[in-house]
C-alpha positions in Angstrom: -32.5 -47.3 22.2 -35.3 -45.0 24.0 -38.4 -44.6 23.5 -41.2 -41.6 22.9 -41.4 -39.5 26.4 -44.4 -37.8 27.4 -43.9 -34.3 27.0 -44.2 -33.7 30.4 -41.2 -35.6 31.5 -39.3 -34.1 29.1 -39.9 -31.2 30.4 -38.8 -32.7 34.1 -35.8 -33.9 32.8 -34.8 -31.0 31.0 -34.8 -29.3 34.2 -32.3 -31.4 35.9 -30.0 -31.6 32.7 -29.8 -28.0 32.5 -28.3 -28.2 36.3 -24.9 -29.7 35.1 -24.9 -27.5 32.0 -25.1 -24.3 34.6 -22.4 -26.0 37.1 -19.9 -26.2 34.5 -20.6 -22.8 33.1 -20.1 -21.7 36.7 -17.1 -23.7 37.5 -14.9 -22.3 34.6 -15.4 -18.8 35.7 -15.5 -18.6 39.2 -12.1 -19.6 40.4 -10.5 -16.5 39.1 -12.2 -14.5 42.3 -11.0 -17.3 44.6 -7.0 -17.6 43.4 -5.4 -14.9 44.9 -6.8 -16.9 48.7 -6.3 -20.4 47.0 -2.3 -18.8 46.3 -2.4 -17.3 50.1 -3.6 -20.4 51.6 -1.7 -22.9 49.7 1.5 -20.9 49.1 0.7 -21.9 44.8 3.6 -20.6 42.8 2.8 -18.4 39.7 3.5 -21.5 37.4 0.9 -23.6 40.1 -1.5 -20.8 39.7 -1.4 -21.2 36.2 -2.7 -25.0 36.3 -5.0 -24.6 38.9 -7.1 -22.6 36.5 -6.1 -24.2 33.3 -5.6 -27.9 33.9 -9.5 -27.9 34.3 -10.4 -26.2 30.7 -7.5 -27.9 28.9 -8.7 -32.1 30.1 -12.5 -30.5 29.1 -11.2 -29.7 25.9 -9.2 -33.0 24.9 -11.9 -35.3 26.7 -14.8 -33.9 25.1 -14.7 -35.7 21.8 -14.0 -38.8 23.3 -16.6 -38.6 26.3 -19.4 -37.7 23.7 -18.4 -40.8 21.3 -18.0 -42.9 24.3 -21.6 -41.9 25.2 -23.1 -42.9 22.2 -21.6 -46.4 22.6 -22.1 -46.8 26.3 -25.4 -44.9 27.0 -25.3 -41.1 27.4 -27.7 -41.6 30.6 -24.6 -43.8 32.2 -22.1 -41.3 31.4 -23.9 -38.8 32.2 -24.3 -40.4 35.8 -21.2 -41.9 36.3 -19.5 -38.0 35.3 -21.7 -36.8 37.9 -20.7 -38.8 40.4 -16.9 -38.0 39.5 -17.7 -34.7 39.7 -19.1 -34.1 42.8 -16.2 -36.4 44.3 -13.5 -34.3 42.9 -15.5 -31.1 43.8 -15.2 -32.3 47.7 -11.2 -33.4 47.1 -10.5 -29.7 45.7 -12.2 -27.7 48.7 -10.4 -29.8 51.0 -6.6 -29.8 49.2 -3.9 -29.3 51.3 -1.4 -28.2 48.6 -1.1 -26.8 45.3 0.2 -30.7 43.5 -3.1 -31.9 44.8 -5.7 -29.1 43.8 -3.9 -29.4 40.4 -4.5 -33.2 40.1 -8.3 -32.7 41.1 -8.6 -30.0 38.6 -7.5 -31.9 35.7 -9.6 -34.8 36.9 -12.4 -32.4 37.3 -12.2 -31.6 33.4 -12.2 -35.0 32.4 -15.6 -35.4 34.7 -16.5 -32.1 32.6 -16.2 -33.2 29.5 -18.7 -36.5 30.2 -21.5 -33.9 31.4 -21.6 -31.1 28.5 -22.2 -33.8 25.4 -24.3 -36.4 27.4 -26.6 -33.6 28.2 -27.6 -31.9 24.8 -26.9 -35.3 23.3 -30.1 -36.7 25.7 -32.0 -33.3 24.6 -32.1 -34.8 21.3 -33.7 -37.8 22.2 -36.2 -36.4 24.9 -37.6 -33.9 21.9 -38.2 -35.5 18.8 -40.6 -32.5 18.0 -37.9 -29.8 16.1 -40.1 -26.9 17.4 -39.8 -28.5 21.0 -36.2 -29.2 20.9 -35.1 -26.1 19.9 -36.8 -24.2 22.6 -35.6 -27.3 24.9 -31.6 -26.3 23.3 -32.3 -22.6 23.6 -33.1 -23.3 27.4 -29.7 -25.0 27.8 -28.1 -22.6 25.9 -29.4 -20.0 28.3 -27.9 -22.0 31.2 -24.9 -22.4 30.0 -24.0 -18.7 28.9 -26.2 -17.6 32.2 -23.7 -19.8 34.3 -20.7 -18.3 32.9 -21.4 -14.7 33.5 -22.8 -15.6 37.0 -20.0 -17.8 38.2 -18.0 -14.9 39.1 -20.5 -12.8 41.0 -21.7 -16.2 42.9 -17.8 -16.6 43.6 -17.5 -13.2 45.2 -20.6 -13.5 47.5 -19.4 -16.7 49.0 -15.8 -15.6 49.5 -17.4 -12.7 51.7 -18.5 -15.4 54.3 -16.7 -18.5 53.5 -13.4 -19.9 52.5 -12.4 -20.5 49.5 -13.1 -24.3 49.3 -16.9 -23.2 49.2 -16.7 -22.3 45.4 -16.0 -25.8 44.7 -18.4 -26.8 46.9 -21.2 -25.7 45.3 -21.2 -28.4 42.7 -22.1 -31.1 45.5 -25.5 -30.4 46.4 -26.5 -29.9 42.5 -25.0 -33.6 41.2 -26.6 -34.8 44.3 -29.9 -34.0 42.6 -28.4 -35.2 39.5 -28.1 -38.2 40.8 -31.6 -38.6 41.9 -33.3 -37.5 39.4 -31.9 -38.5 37.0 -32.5 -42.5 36.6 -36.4 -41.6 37.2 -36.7 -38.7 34.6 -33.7 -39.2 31.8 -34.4 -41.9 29.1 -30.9 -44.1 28.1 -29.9 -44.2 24.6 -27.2 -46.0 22.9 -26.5 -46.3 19.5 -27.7 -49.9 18.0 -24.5 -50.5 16.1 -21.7 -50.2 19.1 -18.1 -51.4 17.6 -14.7 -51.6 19.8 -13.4 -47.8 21.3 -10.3 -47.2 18.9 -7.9 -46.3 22.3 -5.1 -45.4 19.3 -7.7 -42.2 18.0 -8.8 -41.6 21.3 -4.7 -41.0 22.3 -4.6 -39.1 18.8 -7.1 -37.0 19.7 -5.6 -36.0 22.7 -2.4 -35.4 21.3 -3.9 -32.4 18.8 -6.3 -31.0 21.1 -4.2 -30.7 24.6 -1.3 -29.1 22.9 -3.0 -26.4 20.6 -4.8 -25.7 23.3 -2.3 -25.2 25.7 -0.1 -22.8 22.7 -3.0 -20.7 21.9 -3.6 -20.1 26.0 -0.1 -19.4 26.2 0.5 -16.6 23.4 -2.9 -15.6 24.9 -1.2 -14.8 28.4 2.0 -13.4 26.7 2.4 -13.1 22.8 6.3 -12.1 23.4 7.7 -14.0 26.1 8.7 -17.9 25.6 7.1 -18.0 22.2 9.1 -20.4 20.3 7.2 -23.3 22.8 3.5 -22.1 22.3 4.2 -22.0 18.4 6.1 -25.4 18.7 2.8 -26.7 20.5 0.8 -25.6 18.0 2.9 -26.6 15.5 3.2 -30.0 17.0 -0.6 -30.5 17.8 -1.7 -29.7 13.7 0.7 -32.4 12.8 -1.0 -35.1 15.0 -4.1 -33.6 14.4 -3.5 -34.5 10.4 -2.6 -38.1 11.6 -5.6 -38.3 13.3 -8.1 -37.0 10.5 -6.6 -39.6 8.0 -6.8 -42.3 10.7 -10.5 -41.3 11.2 -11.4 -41.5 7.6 -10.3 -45.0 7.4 -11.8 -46.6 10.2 -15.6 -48.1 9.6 -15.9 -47.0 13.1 -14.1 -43.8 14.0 -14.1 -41.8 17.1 -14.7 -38.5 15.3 -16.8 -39.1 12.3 -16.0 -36.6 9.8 -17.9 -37.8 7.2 -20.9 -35.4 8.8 -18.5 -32.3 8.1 -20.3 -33.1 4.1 -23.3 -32.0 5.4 -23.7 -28.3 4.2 -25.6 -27.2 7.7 -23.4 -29.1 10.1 -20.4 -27.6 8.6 -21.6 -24.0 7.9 -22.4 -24.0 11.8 -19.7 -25.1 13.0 -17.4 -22.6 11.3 -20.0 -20.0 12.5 -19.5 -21.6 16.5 -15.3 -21.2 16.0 -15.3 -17.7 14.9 -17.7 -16.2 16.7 -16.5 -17.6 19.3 -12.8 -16.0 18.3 -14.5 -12.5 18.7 -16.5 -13.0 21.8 -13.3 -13.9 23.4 -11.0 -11.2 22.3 -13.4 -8.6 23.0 -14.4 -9.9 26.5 -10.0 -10.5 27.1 -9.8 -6.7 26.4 -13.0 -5.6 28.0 -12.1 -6.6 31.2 -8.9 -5.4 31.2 -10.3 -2.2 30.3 -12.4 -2.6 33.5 -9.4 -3.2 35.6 -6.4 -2.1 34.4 -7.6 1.5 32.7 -11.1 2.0 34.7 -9.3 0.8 38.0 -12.5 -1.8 39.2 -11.8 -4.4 41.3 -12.3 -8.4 40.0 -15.7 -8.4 41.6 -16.5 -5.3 40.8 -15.3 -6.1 36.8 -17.1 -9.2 36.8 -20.6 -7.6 37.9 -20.2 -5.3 35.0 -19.0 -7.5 32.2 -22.0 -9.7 33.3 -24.1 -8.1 30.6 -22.3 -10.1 28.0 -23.2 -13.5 29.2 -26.5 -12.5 29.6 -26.7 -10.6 26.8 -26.3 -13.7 25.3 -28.9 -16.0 27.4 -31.4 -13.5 26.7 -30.6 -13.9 22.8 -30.5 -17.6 22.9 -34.0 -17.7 24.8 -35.5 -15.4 22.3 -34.1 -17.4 18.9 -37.2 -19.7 19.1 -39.3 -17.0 18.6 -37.6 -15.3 15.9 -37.3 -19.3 13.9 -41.1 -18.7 14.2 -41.5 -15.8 12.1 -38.4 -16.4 9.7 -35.5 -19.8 8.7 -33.5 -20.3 11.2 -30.5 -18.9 8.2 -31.8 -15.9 8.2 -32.4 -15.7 11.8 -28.6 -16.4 12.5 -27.6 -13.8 9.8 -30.3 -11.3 11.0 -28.8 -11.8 14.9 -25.3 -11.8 13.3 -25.5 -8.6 12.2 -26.8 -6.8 15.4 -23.7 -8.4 17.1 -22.2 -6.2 14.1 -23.4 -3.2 15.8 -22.3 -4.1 19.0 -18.5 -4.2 17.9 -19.0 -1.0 16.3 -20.2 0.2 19.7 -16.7 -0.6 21.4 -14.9 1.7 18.9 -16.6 4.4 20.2 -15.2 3.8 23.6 -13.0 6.6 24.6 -10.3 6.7 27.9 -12.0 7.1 31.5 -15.4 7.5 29.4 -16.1 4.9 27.9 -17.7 2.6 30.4 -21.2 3.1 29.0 -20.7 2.3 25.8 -18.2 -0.7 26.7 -21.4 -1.9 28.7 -24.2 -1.1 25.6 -21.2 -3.0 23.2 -20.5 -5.9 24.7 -24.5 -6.7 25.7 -25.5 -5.7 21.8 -22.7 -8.3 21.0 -23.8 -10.8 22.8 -27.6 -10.8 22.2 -26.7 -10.7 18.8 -25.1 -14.3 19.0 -28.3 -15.9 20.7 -29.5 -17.3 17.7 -26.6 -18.6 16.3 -25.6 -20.5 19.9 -29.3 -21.6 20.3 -30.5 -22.1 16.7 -27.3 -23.3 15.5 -26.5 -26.2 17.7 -30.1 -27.1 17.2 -29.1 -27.2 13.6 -25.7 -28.9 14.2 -27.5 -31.7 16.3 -30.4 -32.2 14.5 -28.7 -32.6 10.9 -27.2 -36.2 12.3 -28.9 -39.6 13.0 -29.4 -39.8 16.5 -27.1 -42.5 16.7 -24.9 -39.7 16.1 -25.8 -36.9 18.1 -23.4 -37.0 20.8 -20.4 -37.1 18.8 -22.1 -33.9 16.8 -22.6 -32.6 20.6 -19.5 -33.4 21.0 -17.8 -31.3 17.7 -20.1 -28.5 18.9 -18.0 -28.5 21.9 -14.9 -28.4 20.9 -15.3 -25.6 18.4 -16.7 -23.0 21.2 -13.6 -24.4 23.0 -11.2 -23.8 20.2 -13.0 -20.6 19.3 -12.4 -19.4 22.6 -8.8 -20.1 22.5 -7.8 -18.9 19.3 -9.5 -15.7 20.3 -7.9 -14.5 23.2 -4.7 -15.2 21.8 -5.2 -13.5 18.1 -7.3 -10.7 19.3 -5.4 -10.5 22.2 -2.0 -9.9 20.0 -3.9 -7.3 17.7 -4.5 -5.8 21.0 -0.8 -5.8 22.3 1.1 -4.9 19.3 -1.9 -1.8 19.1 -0.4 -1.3 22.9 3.0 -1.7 21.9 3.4 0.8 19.2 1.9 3.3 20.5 4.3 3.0 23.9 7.5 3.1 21.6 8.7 5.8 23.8 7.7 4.7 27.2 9.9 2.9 29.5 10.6 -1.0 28.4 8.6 -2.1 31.4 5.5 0.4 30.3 5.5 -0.9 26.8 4.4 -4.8 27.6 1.3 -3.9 29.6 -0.5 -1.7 31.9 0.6 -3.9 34.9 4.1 -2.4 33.6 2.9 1.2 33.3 1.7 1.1 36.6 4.5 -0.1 37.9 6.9 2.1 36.4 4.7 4.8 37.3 5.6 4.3 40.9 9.2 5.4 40.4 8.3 8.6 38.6 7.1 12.2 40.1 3.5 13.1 40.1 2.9 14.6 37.0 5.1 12.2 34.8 3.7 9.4 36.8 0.4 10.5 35.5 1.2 11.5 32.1 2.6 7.9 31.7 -0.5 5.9 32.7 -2.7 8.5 31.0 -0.8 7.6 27.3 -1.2 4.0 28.8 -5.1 4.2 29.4 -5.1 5.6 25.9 -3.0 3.0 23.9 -5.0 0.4 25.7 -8.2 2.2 24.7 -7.6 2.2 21.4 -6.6 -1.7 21.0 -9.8 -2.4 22.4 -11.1 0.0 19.5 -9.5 -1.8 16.9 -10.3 -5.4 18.2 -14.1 -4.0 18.1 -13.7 -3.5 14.8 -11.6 -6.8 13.9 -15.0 -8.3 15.6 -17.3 -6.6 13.4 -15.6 -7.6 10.2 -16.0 -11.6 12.0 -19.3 -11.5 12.5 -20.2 -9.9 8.8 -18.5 -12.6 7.2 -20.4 -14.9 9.5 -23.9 -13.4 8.7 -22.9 -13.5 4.6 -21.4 -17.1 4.9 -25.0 -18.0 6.9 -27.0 -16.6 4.3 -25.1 -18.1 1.5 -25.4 -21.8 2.6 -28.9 -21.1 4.3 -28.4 -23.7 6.4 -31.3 -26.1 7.4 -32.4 -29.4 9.1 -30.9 -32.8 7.6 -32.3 -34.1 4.7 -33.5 -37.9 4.2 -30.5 -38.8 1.9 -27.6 -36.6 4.6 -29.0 -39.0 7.0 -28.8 -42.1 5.1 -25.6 -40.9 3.9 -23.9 -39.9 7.7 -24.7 -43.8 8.5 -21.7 -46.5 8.5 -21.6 -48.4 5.1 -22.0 -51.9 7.2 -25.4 -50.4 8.9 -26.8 -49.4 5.5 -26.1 -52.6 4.5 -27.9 -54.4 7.9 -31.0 -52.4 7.1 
C-alpha cells in the first residue's frame, strides 16, 4: 500500500510521469515522417513497412489489459520502472537495426514496453492525489501530454530528420526514461493491491487472442475496405468469438484479469462508451483530413502534419481547461456541454469545399477537438476514480483499450463511408481512379492536359465531399454522446459501487 504524499511531491512526481505519457504519444506518430528513409535504408518491403509501424500499436493494444492488472498485483511503481527500462533498451536496438526482421521485432517489443507505461502512470495519479479536485487537474495535465505528444510527434520527427538519420526519432526516448529512472524511486510512491491472487496466464492468452486480431481486421479494412477482405472480417470475426470466451471466463474467476463487474457501475460504463465512440469520430475525421491535406491540397507529410497539429492541441487545450469548467458546473454536464461544441466542429468540415477549404478544415478539426477536452480529461477522472484503488489500474487499463479500439474502429468505418462516397461518385472514371486519389493521380499521368485535369479535379471533389459526409456522421456521434452523458449524469463512485466492485472473499476479510 502507499501512503499520503505531501502535495508537493505529488506535484514532482507528476512531472516525471507525465514524461512517459508524452514519449509514447510521440512514438506512435512520428515514425510515419521517418519510413520512407527507414524503407531506403533498410530496403523494408511494403508488407515490412506495414509492421514496422503497426507491430508497435497492435502489442500496446493486447498488452495493456494485462500490464495494468499485472501492476496492481506487482506494484505499478515496479512496472512502471522495469517498462522504462525496456523501453529505452529497445529504443537503442531500433536506431541501430540493420534490417527490416529486426526493427520489426524491437517494435513489437517496444509495445509491450508501451503498454506497462500508459496504465502504471495514471494508475500512480490516483494514488498521489487523493484530493478529487487535485486529481483531476493532476489527470487533465496528463491528458494534455498525451494528446500534446501525439500532434507534436510528427513535427519533432521532421526537424530531426533535417539533420540526423533516421535512428534519432527513436532515440529520443533514451534520455527521457533515463530521467525516469532517476526520478522516479525518489518521487513515485509503490502501490499494490493488498489482496494479490495467482496471474490467470489462460485470460491473459485469452485476452490476447480478441484484442490482437480485431485489432489487426479493423487496421486492415482501414488501409483497404475492398482488397483481401474476407481475412480482416475473418479476424474480426475470429477475435469476437474468443473475446466471448474470455468474458465468461472472467466472470467466473474470484480473481480475474479484467474485472467486469465494474462495467455495473453507471459512470464507469457511461464513460467508457463515450472514450470508444468519440474516439471512432476523431479518427475518421483526422484519416480523411489528412488525406485531404495531401492527396487533394497537395502538402507534403511535414507540411500536413504541421497543419493537422491543431487537432491534438485542440484537444490538450480542452483537457487543460475541463477543471475549470467542473468548477462552475457537474462534470456530466461539462462533458455534454464540451460534446456539443465538438458538434460544431463536424458541422464545420461539411462546409469544406475543393482547393478552399483549408480554413475551415483547420477551424473544424480544432473546434472538434477542444470540444472533447472534457470528456478525455474529466472522463477518465471519472472512470478511475469510480473504482477502489485497488482497482484503478485495471480501470486505467479499460480506459486504454477503448481509445485504442475507438481509434481503430474509426478509421476503418469512417474510412469506408468515406471510400464508397469516393467510389460512387468515380463510377465513370477509369478502374484505377475509382479506389483512391493515389489512383487518380496516377492515371492522370497517361492522359492529355486538360483530361488529366478534369480527372483529378472530379477526384478532389469526390474526396471532398466524403470528408463532408464523415463530418457529418461525426456530428450525429458526438450528439448521441452529449444525450447519453446527460442521461446517466455520470458522477464519482458511491460508498455501496465501491463496496460492491470489491472481491466477495475481501468483503468477507474486512
Amino acid at each position: 500500500m502507499t501512503q499520503e504524499i505531501a502535495p508537493r511531491r505529488a506535484w514532482l512526481g507528476l512531472a516525471v510521469l507525465v514524461l512517459p505519457t508524452l514519449l509514447v504519444a510521440m512514438d506512435i506518430t512520428s515514425l510515419f515522417l521517418a519510413l520512407p528513409q527507414i524503407s531506403e535504408d533498410l530496403g523494408a518491403s511494403g508488407t515490412e513497412q506495414l509492421w514496422i509501424t503497426d507491430g508497435y500499436g497492435f502489442l500496446m493494444a493486447g498488452f495493456v489489459i494485462t500490464m495494468g492488472t499485472l501492476g496492481d498485483r506487482i506494484g505499478r511503481r515496479r512496472l512502471l520502472l522495469v517498462g522504462g527500462t525496456a523501453f529505452a533498451v529497445l529504443s537503442v536496438v531500433s536506431a541501430y537495426a540493420v534490417n527490416p526482421q529486426m526493427l520489426i521485432a524491437a517494435r513489437a517489443l517496444l509495445g509491450v514496453a508501451g503498454a506497462t507505461l500508459m496504465p502504471s502512470t495514471l494508475a500512480l495519479i490516483t494514488n498521489m492525489f487523493r484530493d478529487e479536485r487535485r486529481r483531476g487537474r493532476a489527470i487533465a495535465i496528463w491528458a494534455t501530454c498525451q494528446f500534446a505528444g501525439g500532434a507534436l510527434g510528427p513535427v519533432l520527427a521532421g526537424l530531426l530528420l533535417r539533420w540526423f538519420w533516421w535512428g534519432s526519432v527513436f532515440l529520443v526516448a533514451v534520455p527521457v526514461m533515463v530521467g525516469l529512472l532517476v526520478l522516479g524511486p525518489v518521487l513515485l510512491p509503490e502501490f499494490r493491491a493488498p489482496a494479490r491472487g495467482r496471474l490467470d496466464l489462460l485470460s491473459v492468452g485469452l485476452s490476447l487472442a480478441a484484442v490482437l486480431p480485431v485489432v489487426y481486421g479493423l487496421k486492415r479494412l482501414a488501409v483497404d475496405a475492398s482488397a483481401g477482405t474476407p481475412v480482416p472480417v475473418a479476424a474480426i470475426v475470429g477475435g469476437v468469438v474468443v473475446g466471448v470466451v474470455f468474458v465468461r471466463r472472467q466472470l467466473t474467476l474470484g480473481e480475474p484479469l479484467l474485472d467486469l463487474r465494474l462495467l455495473r457501475n453507471r459512470s464507469f460504463a457511461a464513460v467508457l462508451v463515450g472514450l470508444v465512440f468519440a474516439g471512432v469520430a476523431m479518427a475518421g475525421t483526422g484519416l480523411m483530413a489528412t488525406q485531404y491535406l495531401q492527396g487533394v491540397l497537395g502538402h507534403s507529410p511535414l507540411a500536413s502534419a504541421v497543419l493537422f497539429a491543431p487537432m491534438g492541441l485542440g484537444v490538450a487545450a480542452g483537457t487543460m481547461t475541463a477543471p475549470l469548467l467542473a468548477r462552475r458546473m457537474r462534470p456530466a454536464s461539462a462533458i455534454a456541454a464540451g460534446l456539443c461544441l465538438s458538434v460544431a466542429g463536424c458541422v464545420l468540415l461539411t462546409r469544406v469545399d475543393g482547393a478552399d477549404g483549408l480554413p475551415w478544415l483547420i477551424a473544424g478539426v480544432t473546434v472538434l477537438a477542444l470540444g472533447t477536452g472534457p470528456l478525455f480529461a474529466l472522463g477518465t477522472g471519472l472512470v478511475v476514480g469510480s473504482v477502489p484503488p485497488r482497482r484503478a489500474g485495471a480501470a486505467a487499463a479499460m480506459s486504454e483499450t477503448s481509445n485504442y479500439f475507438g481509434s481503430s474502429l474509426g478509421m476503418a468505418a469512417l474510412g469506408v463511408v468515406g471510400a464508397a462516397v469516393y467510389r460512387s461518385r468515380m463510377a465513370d472514371a477509369p478502374a484505377a481512379a475509382r479506389q483512391t486519389l493515389a489512383g487518380a493521380d496516377a492515371a492522370a499521368r497517361d492522359l492529355p492536359g486538360d483530361q488529366a485535369e478534369a480527372l483529378l479535379r472530379t477526384a478532389h471533389d469526390a474526396f471532398t465531399v466524403g470528408l463532408n459526409i464523415t463530418g457529418a456522421v461525426s456530428a450525429v456521434i458526438f450528439a448521441a454522446l452529449a444525450l447519453l452523458i446527460r442521461a446517466t449524469r455520470p458522477t464519482g463512485p458511491s460508498h455501496e459501487e465501491a463496496v460492491d466492485a470489491q472481491p466477495v472473499a475481501e468483503r468477507a476479510a474486512a
